[in-house]
N, C-alpha and C positions, 0 to 999 in steps of 0.2 A: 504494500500500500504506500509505503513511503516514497518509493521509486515513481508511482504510479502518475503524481504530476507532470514530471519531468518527462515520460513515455510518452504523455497524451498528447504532446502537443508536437509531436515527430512520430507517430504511429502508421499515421497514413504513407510516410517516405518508405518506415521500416516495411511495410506489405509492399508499395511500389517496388523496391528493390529487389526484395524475396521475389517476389513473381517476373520481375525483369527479368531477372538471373534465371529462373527457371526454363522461361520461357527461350530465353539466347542460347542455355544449353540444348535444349527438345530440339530449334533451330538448327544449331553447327549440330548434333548428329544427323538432322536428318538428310542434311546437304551435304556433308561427308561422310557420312557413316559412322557406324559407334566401334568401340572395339568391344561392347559387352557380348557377352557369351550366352548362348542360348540357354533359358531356365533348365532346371535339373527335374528329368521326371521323378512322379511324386506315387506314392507307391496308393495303392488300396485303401488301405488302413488310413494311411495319411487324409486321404482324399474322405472316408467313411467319418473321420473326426473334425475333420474340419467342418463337414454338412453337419453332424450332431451339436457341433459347438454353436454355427450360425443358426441353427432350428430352436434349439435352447435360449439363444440372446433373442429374437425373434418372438416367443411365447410370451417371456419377462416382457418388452416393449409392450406385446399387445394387452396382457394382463395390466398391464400397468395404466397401458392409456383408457383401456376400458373403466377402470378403478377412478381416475382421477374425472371420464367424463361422465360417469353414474354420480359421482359424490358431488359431481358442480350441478348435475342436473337435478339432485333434489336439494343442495342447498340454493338455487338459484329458483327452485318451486317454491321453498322455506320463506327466503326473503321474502319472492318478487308475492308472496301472498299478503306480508307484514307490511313492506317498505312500498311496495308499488314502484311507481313514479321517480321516488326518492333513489331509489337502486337501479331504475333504469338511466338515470343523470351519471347518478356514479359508476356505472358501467362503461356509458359514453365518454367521461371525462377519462377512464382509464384506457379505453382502447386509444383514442386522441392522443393520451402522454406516450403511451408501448408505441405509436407512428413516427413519433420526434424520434 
């Protein structure tokens, strides 16, 4: 956090550059070729755990997002029954600030 002034006000250069840079090396291989080496085949098992591990992260995500839009959507029945009006401002004023 301390650092974090000093970053914010050269943040935009730091990505500028990172993706410059990226982008001139993608550039000079594809105009001259890369010396990298062809990937290394991946065996079975490799390839059977990699699909178990992205199916697992995958279930987590949707469990998840299911969970968080079942619990907005009855506390946003909760409120919008109590607040009305009032919650629908302050909803508006928050989407408005998350757009800046």
């Amino acid at each position: 956090m301390a650092a974090s002034r000093y970053v914010k006000t050269i943040d935009h250069w730091i990505a500028f550059v990172l993706l410059s840079g990226v982008g001139i090396h993608m550039l000079n291989a594809a105009f001259q070729g890369s010396a990298d080496t062809a990937p290394k085949g991946r065996s079975l098992a490799a390839l059977i755990a990699t699909a178990a591990g992205t199916s697992i992260d995958a279930i987590a995500i949707g469990l998840a997002t299911f969970v968080m839009s079942s619990g907005g959507i009855l506390v946003g029945r909760l409120i919008g029954n109590r607040l009305g009006k009032v919650a629908e401002l302050v909803a508006g004023l928050v989407l408005c600030g998350l757009a800046r």
